[in-house]
matplotlib code that plots the C-alpha trace (Angstrom):
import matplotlib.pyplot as plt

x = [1.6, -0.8, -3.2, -6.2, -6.7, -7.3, -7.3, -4.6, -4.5, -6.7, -6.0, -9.5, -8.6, -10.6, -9.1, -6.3, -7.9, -7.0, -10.2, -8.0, -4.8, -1.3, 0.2, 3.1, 6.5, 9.8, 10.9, 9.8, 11.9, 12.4, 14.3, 17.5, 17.6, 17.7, 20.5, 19.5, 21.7, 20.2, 17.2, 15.7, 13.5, 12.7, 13.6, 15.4, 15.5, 12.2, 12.8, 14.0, 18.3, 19.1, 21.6, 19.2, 16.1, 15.6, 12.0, 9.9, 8.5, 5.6, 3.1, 4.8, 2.7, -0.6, -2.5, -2.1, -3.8, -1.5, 1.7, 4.5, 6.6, 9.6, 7.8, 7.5, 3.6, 3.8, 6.8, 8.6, 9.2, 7.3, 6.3, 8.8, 7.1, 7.8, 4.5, 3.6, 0.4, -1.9, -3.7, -6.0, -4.5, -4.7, -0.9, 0.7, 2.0, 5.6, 5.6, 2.7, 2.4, -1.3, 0.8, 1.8, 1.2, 1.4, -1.0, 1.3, 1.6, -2.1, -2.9, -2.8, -3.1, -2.8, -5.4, -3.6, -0.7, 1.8, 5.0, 7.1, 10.6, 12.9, 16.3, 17.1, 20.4, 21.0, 21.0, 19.7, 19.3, 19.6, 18.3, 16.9, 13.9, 12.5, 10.4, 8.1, 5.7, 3.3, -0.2, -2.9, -4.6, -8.6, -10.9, -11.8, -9.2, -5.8, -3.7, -0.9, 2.0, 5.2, 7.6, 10.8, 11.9, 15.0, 18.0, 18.4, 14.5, 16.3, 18.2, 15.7, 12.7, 9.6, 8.7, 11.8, 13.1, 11.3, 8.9, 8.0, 4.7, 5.2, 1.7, -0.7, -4.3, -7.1, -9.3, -12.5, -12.1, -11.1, -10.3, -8.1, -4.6, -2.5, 1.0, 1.8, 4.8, 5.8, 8.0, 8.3, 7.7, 10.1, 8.1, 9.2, 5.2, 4.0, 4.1, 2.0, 1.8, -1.7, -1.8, -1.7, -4.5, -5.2, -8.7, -8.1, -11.1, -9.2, -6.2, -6.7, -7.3, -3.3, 0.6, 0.3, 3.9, 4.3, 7.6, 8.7, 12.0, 13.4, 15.7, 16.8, 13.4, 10.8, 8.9, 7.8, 5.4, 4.6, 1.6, 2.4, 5.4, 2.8, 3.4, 0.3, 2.0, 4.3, 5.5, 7.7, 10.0, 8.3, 11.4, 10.0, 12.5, 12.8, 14.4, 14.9, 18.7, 19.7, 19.9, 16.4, 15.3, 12.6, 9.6, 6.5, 4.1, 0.8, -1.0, -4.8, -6.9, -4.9, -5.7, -6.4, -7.0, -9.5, -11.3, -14.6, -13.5, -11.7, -13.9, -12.8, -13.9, -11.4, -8.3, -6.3, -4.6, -2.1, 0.1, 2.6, 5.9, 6.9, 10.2, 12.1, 14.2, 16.3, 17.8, 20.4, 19.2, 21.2]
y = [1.2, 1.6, -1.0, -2.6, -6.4, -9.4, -12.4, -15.2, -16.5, -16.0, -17.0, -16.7, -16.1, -16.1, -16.8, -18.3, -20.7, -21.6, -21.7, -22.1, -23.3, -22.0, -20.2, -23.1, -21.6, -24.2, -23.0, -22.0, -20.7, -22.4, -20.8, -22.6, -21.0, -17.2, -15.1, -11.6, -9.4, -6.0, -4.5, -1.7, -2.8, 1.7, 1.3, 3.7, 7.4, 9.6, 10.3, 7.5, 6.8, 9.7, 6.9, 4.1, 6.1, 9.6, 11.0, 11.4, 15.1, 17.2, 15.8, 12.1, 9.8, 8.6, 12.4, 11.4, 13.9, 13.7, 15.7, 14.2, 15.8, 15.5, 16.6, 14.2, 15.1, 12.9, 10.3, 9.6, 6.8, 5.9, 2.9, 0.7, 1.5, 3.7, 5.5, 7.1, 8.9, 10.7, 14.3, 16.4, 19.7, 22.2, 23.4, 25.3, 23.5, 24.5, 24.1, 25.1, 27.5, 28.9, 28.4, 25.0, 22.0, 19.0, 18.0, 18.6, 21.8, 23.1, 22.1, 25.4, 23.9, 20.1, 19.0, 15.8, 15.2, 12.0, 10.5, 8.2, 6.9, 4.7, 3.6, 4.6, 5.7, 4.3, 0.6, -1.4, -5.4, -8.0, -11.3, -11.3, -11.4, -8.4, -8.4, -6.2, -6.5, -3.8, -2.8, -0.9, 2.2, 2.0, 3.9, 4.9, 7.1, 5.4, 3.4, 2.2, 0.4, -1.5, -1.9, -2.2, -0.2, -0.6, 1.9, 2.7, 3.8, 7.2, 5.9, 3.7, 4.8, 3.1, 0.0, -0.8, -0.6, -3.1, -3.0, -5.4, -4.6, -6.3, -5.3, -2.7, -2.1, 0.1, 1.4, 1.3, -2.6, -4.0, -7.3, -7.4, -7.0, -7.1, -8.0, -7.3, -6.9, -4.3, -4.5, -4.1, -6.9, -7.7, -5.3, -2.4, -2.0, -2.5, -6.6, -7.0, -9.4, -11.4, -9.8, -12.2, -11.4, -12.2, -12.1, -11.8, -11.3, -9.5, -8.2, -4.6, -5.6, -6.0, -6.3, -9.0, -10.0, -9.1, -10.6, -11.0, -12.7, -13.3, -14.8, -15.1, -17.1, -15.9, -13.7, -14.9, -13.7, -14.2, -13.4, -14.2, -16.3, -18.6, -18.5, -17.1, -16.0, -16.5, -14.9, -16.7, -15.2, -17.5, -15.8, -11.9, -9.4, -9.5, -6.5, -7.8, -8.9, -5.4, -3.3, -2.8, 0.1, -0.2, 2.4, 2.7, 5.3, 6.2, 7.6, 9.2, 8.8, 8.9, 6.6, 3.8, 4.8, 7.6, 5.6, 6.0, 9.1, 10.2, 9.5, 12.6, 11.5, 8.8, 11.0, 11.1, 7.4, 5.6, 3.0, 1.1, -0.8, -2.8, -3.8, -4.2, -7.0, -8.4, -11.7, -13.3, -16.4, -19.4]
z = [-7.8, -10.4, -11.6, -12.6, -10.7, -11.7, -8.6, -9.7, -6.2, -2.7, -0.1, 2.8, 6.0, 9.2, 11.8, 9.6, 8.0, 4.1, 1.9, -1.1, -2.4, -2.3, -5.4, -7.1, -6.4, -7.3, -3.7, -0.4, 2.2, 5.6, 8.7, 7.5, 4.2, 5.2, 7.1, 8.0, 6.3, 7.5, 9.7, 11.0, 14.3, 14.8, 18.8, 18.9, 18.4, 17.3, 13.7, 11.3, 10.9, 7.9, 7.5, 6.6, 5.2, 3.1, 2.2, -1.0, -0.8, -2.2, -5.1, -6.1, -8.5, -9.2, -9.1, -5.3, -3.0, -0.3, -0.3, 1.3, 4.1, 6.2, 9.2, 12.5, 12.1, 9.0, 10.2, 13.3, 15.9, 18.8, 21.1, 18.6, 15.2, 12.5, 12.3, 9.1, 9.8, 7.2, 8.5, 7.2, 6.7, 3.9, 2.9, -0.2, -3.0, -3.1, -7.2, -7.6, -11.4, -12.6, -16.0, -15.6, -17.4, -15.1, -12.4, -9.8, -10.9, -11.2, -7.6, -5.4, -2.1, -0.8, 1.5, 3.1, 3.9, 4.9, 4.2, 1.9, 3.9, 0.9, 1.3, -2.1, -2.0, 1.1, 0.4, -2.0, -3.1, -5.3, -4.9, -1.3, 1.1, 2.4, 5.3, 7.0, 9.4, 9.5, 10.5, 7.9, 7.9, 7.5, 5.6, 2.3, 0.2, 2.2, -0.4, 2.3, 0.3, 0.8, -2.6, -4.4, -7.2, -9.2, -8.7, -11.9, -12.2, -13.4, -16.4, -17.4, -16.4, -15.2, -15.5, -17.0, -14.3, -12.2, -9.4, -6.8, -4.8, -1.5, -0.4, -1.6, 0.1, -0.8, 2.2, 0.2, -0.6, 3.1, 4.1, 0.9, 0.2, -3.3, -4.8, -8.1, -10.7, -13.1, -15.7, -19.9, -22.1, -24.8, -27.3, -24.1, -23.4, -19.6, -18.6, -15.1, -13.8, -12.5, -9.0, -6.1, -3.7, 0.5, 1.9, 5.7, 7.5, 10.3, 8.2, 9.6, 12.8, 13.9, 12.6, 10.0, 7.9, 4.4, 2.5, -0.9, -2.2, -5.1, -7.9, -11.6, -12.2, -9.7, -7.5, -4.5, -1.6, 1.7, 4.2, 7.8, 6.8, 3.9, 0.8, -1.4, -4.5, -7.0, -10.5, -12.8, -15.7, -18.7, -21.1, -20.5, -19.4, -16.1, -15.0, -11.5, -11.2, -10.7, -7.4, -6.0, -3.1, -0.6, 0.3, 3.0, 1.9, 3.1, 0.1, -0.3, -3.2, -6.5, -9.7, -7.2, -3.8, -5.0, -6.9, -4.7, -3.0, 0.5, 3.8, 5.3, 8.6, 9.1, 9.9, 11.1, 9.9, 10.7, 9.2, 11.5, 10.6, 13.2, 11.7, 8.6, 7.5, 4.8, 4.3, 2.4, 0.3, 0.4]

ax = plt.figure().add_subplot(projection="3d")
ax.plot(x, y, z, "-o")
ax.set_aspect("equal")
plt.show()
């Protein structure tokens, strides 16, 4: 989640109409060639399963402004969607230290909060297609994001340990939506990849499908079940044939979101998952 972009493919919709062509991938999925291995449709209940999800809490990444909470004002179920909504509220930094070094640290108070739900821990793939079908947040300062991270992110570290952007969107650039990579080259400095970008004229306007799958040899992703995007393995390391973890997070401002301030006038704000879903590759 932290970049600068460059367009390797775009995709202009309006209406759903392609202006452009699709990114080269040696394999696209058809319904034949997936098996849905696991889901979470949020029907039932008002908080999300402790048995499928856990939380990322306080100051996270990025010199984010929003601290992440547990509370069902930040996360919770309702009308079939996991809702992660971002308020504005001013609340006491639990670590915060006058003496302390790190940003998180020197921040006395928080002035939005929101929520981060991962399955780290809780389940984890290899080799698959995830799935989610999700509607954005508007508004300048909300950095909604859907990703994978590799398990052993602790061991290794980041961006060792892989990441897979599914989608990322920043509310000051709408109508655009990004997918990216992150990993080390082989000299262990950060390899990103060219970021894969959709132009959808109404992309905040309902649920739209983001999905990502892949292999030994590639990255692959998906906007409203068309492909738009693919990353090969060209002999780098490719640190994603280990166990990977899913989040949602709603973040405000940071490195990237921030970048031309928080419209405090837009909260709250919303961003709604639908469903997730993973399949089994044949």
């Amino acid at each position: 989640m932290k970049r600068t972009l460059l367009a390797s493919a775009l995709i202009l919709f309006s209406g759903y109409s392609c202006a452009a062509q699709y990114a080269t991938a040696s394999h696209v999925v058809n319904k034949q060639d997936k098996h849905l291995i696991w889901a979470d449709e949020f029907n039932t209940g008002t908080k999300p399963n402790p048995n499928d999800w856990t939380y990322e809490t306080k100051f996270v990444r990025n010199q984010e402004d929003q601290y992440y909470t547990t509370s069902s004002k930040n996360s919770r179920i309702e009308n079939g969607n996991l809702v992660i909504e971002a308020l504005k509220e001013t609340v006491p930094n639990a670590d915060y230290d006058p003496n302390g070094t790190q940003w998180h640290q020197q921040r006395k108070y928080a002035y939005y909060t929101s929520a981060s739900l991962t399955t780290a821990g809780k389940h984890s793939w290899i080799h698959k297609r995830v799935e989610v079908r999700a509607k954005l947040p508007q508004g300048r300062g909300t950095w909604p994001a859907i990703w994978l991270l590799g398990d052993n992110i602790k061991t290794v570290g980041w961006p060792d340990c892989g990441e897979i952007d599914i989608m990322e969107y920043v509310g000051y650039n709408p109508h655009f939506a990004y997918s990216t990579t992150h990993k080390s080259d082989r000299n262990q400095t950060l390899g990103n990849s060219i970021p894969g970008v959709i132009q959808d004229n109404k992309l905040e306007d309902g649920f739209h499908t983001y999905a990502t799958e892949w292999d030994d040899n590639e990255v692959r992703f998906y906007y409203d079940g068309k492909l738009y995007h693919a990353q090969q393995r060209n002999g780098e390391a490719w640190p994603f044939n280990k166990p990977m973890y899913l989040i949602l997070n709603l973040a405000i401002g940071g490195g990237w979101g921030g970048q031309q301030g928080i419209d405090d006038s837009i909260f709250p704000q919303k961003f709604l998952i639908d469903y997730v879903r993973v399949y089994d590759l044949k």
